[in-house]
N, C-alpha and C positions, 0 to 999 in steps of 0.2 A: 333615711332608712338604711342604704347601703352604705360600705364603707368598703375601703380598698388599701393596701400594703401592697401593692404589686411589684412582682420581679419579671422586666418586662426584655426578652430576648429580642433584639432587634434584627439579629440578622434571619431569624425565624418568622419575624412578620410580613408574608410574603402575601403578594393575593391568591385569588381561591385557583387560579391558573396553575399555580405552583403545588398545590396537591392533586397526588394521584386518584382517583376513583377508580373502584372495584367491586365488582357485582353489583352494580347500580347504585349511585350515593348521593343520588333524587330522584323528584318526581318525573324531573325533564328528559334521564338520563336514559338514553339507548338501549342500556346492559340493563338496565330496570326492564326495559321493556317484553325482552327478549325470554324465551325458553321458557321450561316447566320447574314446578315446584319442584327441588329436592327432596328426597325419602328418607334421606339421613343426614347425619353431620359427615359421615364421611364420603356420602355424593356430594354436599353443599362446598366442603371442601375439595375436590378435584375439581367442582366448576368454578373454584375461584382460581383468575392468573395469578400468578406466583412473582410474577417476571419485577414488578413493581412496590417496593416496601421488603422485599426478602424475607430475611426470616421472620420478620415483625407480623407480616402477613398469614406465614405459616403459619406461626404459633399463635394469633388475633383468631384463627379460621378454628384451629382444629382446639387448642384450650379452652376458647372464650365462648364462642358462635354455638354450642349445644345447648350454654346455659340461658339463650336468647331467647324470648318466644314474641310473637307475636299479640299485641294486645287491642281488641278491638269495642268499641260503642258504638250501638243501634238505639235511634233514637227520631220519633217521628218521620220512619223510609229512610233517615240517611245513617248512614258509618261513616266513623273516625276508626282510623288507624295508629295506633304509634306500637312503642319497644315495652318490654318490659323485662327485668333482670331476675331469676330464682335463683334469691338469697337465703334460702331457710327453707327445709322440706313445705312446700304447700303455698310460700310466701311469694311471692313476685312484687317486685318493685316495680313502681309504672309513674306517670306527670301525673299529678294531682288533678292539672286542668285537664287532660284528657277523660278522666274518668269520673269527673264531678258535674254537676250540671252547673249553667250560669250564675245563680244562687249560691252557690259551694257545695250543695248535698252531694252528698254519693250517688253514683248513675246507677241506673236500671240497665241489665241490657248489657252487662259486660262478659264479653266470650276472652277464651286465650289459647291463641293456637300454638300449635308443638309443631317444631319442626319437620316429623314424619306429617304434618296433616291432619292431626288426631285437636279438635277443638270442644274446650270445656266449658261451661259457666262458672264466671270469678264474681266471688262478692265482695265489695269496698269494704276493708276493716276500718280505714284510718286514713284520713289527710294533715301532711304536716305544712300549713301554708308558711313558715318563714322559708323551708329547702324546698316547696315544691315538690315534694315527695310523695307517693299515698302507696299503702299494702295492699296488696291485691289476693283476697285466698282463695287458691283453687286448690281440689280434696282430689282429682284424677288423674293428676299429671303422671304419666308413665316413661316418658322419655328423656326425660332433661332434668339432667345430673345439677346440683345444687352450685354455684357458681363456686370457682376457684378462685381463692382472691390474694395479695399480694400482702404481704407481713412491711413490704418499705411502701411509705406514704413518695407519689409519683414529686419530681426534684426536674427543676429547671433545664428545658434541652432532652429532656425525656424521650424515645420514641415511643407513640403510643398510637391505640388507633381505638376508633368509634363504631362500634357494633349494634345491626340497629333491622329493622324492618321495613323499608319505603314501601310496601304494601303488605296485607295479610300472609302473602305466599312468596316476599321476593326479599333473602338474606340482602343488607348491605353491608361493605366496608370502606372505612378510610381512615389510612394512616395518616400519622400525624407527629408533633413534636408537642411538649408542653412550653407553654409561651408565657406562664403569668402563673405565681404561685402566693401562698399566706392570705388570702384572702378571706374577708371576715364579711359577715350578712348580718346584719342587726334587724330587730323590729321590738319597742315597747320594752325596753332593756333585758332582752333576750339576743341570744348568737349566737350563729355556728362559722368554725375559723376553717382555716386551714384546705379553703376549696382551691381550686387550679381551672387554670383556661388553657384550652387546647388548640391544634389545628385540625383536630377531627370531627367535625360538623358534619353529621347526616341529615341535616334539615330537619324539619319538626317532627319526624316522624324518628327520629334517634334520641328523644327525649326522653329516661328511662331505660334506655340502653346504655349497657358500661362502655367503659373506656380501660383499655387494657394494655397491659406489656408486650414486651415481645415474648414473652411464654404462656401467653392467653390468660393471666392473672389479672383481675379486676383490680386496678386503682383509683376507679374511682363508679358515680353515677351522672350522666348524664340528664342537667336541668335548665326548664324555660323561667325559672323563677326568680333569677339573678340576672344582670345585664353583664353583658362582655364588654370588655376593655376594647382589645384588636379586635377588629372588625373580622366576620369571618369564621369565629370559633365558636366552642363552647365551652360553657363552665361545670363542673362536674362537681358530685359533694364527693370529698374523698369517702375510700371504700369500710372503715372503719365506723364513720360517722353514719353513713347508710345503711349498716348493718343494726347499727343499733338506735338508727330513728325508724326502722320494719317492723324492728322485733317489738319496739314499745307499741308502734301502729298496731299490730296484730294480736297481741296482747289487751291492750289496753284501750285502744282508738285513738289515743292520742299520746303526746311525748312532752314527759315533766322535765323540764329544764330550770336550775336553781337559778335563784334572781338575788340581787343584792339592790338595787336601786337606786344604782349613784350613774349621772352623765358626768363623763371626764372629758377633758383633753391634754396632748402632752406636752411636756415642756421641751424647749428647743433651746441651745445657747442664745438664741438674742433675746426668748420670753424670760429665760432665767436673769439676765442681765439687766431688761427693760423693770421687771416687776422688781429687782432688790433679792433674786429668790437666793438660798442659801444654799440649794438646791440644785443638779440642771440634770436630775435622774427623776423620775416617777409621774405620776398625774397628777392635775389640778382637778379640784371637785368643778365641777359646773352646775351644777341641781345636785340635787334630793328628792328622788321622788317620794311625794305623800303619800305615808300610809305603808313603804317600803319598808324592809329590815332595814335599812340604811338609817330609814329619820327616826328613829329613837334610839339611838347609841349616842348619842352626842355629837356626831361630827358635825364640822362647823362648815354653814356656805356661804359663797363670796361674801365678800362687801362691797364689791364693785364690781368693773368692768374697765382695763385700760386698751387701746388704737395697738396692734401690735404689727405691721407689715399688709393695712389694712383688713386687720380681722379684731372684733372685738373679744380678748380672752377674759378670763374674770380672774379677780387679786384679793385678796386678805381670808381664802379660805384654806381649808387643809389641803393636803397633798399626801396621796395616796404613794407609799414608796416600798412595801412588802407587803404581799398578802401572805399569811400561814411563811413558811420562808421562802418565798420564792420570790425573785426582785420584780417589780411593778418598771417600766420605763417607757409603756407607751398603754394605751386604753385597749388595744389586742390581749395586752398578759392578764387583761381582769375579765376580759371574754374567753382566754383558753382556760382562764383557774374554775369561772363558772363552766365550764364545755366536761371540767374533768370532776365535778362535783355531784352529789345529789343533796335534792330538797331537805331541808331540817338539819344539815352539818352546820356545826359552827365555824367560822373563822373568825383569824386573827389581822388584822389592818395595822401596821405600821405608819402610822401620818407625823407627820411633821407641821407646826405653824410659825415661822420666822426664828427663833431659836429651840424652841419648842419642841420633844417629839414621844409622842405618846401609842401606847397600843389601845385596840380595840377590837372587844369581841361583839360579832354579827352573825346572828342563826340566820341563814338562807331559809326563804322561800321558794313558792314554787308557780312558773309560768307556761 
C-alpha cells in the first residue's frame, strides 16, 4: 500500500533529545503542565520562549499558532483531544481517526475550541482514508483567521515546526528540519505524492496540526495515516494537497481522484540490460486492473516474469514511457500525472514493445 522515494538528510536524523520543546510538546512534558489558558494569540505568543528555534519560532507562534484550534471527541464519558488547521472560512482540518468512530463513521460529539476559549460544535463533512484527513465544519468560529499557507512546497533541510494542542487549553510547539521529501501513499491505484517527514512531532495529539515555515506559512498537514521513515517524526500532506482534499471533503464528502489502472514498476540499468529492454527510461506494466480504463485500450501485459537482483519483475509487456508529453521514468510520474488530473480527461500513453512504439488514448476514471 505505501511507497517511498525518500530524500533522506542524515545529518538531521538526530534523536528526539536533539529537539527543542516549547510550550509543552507532550503529554509528559512540564511546560504542558504548567499555567493558564491564553486569551489570544498575542498572550500565547509572549508565553512562548523565543530563546530556542529563533526566528522560526517567532514566526511558527505569531503566523501559524491563531490558525490552530483545538479539536475535541466525547464519547461514552471519555474525550479525545487532538489539532485541527482552519483552512477555508468554516473548514478545519483534523485526523480522520480522531473524529471517526472505530467503524469509520463520523463521530458524534465533536466540539472546537478557539484559542480565546470560545468552543463550538463541528460536524464531520468528510474522511479521506488514503491522507487520513477529514473536514471538520464549524459555522461560529470568530477568532481564527483562515490559515496562511506557503506558495513553495517545504524542500530538504527545511526549518519548520509543528503546531499542535497537547490538550484542549495548552498551545504546543516544536521546531524542527525537514528530513525526507517526494513521498507518494498509494491504496487500490489511487495516490497522493509529494508528502514530507519532519523533525516536528507533537505526538498524537499534533495530528491535524500544520507544519510551518519560519514566517508562520503552512507547508504542510500533519498525519497518523502514513508511517515515518526516521524514527521520531512526522509525515505531513503538503499544503496544497490538503487544501484541496477539505475543500472536496466539505463540498462533497469525499475526494474524486482519476484512476487509470495500470501496476507499474521501473526500470533500472541492470532490468534494462537483464530483460533485452531497448529502453532503460519509463515503466514496465505489471497488471491491468479489470474493469479499469486501462484494460480496454489495448495495452498488452507481461508474458512473464524473469529473477532480477532477487525480485521477480515481469518481461514481454509494454512500457509506459510518456503520458500526454510529460516523460514517465519511474511509477511516481503516473501518480503525479493522476494527482494533477480530474476524472473523465483523456490521455495520451506513449508505450513501447521491443522495437515497437505506439500511442494510446485512456479516458480516466474516478476513485
Amino acid at each position: 500500500m505505501f511507497s517511498s522515494r525518500p530524500s533522506v538528510l542524515a545529518a538531521l536524523v538526530l534523536g528526539a533529545g536533539a529537539l527543542t520543546a516549547l510550550s509543552g510538546c507532550g503529554d509528559g512534558d512540564d511546560a504542558a503542565k504548567k499555567g493558564s489558558t491564553p486569551d489570544s494569540a498575542a498572550a500565547r505568543a509572549a508565553k512562548v520562549p523565543g530563546a530556542a528555534g529563533g526566528t522560526l519560532t517567532e514566526g511558527a507562534v505569531r503566523g501559524g499558532l491563531p490558525s490552530v484550534v483545538s479539536v475535541s471527541v466525547s464519547s461514552g464519558g471519555v474525550t479525545r483531544t487532538g489539532s485541527g488547521t482552519l483552512l477555508a472560512t468554516g473548514v478545519v482540518a483534523a485526523d480522520a481517526t480522531l473524529v471517526t468512530t472505530p467503524s469509520g463513521l463520523p463521530a458524534a460529539g465533536v466540539s472546537v475550541r478557539e484559542g480565546n476559549g470560545e468552543e463550538h460544535a463541528g460536524v464531520v463533512e468528510g474522511v479521506d482514508e488514503l491522507t487520513g484527513l477529514a473536514a471538520v465544519r464549524v459555522r461560529d468560529l470568530t477568532a481564527v483567521p483562515v490559515a496562511k499557507t506557503s506558495e513553495m512546497a517545504a524542500v530538504l533541510g527545511q526549518e519548520v515546526a509543528g503546531l499542535g494542542f497537547v490538550s484542549a487549553r495548552r498551545p504546543a510547539i516544536r521546531p524542527g528540519n525537514v528530513v525526507t521529501t517526494d513521498r507518494a501513499v498509494r491504496s487500490q491505484g489511487i495516490a497522493e505524492v509529494g508528502l514530507f517527514e519532519a523533525t516536528s512531532a507533537l505526538g498524537s495529539q499534533g495530528f491535524g496540526g500544520p507544519v510551518v515555515d519560519a514566517k508562520g506559512e503552512v507547508v504542510g498537514i500533519a498525519t497518523r495515516a502514513l508511517p515515518s521513515i526516521v524514527p521520531g517524526t512526522v509525515v505531513a500532506i503538503p499544503i496544497r494537497s490538503a487544501q484541496r482534499i477539505a475543500k472536496a471533503l466539505a463540498e462533497r464528502g469525499r475526494v474524486r481522484r482519476a484512476y487509470l489502472g495500470l501496476e507499474t514498476v521501473g526500470i533500472t540499468p541492470t532490468r534494462a540490460q537483464e530483460l533485452g529492454l531497448k529502453t532503460s527510461t519509463g515503466v514496465i506494466i505489471r497488471s491491468i486492473v479489470p474493469g479499469s480504463p486501462a484494460a480496454f485500450v489495448g495495452l498488452k501485459k507481461p508474458t512473464g516474469t524473469q529473477t532480477i537482483g532477487g525480485r521477480e519483475i515481469p518481461s514481454g509487456g509494454d512500457i509506459v514511457v510518456m503520458i500526454d508529453r510529460s516523460r514517465v521514468d519511474e511509477p511516481e510520474d503516473l501518480d503525479r500525472a493522476m494527482a494533477n488530473r480530474a476524472p473523465g480527461r483523456r490521455v495520451i500513453l506513449k508505450v513501447i514493445n521491443g522495437n515497437t512504439s505506439r500511442s494510446v488514448g485512456v479516458t480516466l476514471s474516478q476513485r
